[in-house]
C-alpha positions as CSV (number, residue, x, y, z in Angstrom):
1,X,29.8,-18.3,-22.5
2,X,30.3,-14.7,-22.0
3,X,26.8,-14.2,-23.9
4,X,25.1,-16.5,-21.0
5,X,27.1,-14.7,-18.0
6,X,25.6,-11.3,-19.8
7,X,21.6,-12.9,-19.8
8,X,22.2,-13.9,-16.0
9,X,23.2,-10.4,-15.2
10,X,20.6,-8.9,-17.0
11,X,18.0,-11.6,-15.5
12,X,19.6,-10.9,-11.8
13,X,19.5,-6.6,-12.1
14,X,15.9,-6.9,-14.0
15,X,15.1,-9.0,-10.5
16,X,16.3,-7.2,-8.0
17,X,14.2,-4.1,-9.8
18,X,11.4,-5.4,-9.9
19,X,11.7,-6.4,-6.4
20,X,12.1,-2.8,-5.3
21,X,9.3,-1.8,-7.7
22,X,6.8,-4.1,-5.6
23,X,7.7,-3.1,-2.3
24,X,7.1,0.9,-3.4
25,X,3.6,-0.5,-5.2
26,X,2.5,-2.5,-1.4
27,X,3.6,0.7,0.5
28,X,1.5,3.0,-1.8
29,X,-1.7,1.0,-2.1
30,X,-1.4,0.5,1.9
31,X,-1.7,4.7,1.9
32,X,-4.2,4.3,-0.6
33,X,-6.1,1.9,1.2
34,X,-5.8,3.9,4.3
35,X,-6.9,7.1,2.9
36,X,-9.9,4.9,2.1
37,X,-11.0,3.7,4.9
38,X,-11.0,7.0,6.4
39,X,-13.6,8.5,4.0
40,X,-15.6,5.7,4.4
41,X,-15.3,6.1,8.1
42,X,-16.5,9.7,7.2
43,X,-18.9,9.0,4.8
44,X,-20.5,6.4,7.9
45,X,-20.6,9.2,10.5
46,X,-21.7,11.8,7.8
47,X,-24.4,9.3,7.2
48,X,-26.0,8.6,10.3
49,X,-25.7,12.4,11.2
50,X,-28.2,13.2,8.3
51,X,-30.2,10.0,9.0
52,X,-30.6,11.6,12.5
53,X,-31.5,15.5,10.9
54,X,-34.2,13.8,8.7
55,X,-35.8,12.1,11.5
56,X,-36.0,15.6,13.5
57,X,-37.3,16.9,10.3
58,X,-40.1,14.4,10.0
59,X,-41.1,14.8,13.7
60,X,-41.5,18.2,13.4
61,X,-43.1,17.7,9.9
62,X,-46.0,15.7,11.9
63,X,-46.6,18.5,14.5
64,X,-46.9,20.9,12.0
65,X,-49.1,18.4,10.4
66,X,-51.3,18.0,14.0
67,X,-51.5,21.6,14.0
């Protein structure tokens, strides 16, 4: 009997640990996650900021080109 009270404890505490340890894993991949979605959200605006340098480029490529 004692044996089986011991495994229950252990079971229980090995339980409420791993319980804890999930909760820390969801709050850290939410700041992961996060973090993400602002350097995508960077990476987008970086993006269409070059898209709109190469166009200038290429305008001014064709009136040197007309020239």
């Amino acid at each position: 009997m004692k044996t089986g009270i011991k495994l229950f404890i252990i079971v229980f505490l090995f339980g409420i640990t791993s319980c804890t340890d999930k909760k820390k894993e969801e709050e850290e991949t939410k700041a992961v996650i996060e973090k993400i979605e602002a350097v995508e959200s960077e990476l987008d605006q970086i993006s269409a900021e070059v898209e709109t340098k190469v166009e200038e480029l290429e305008k001014s490529l064709e009136d040197l080109d007309s020239i």
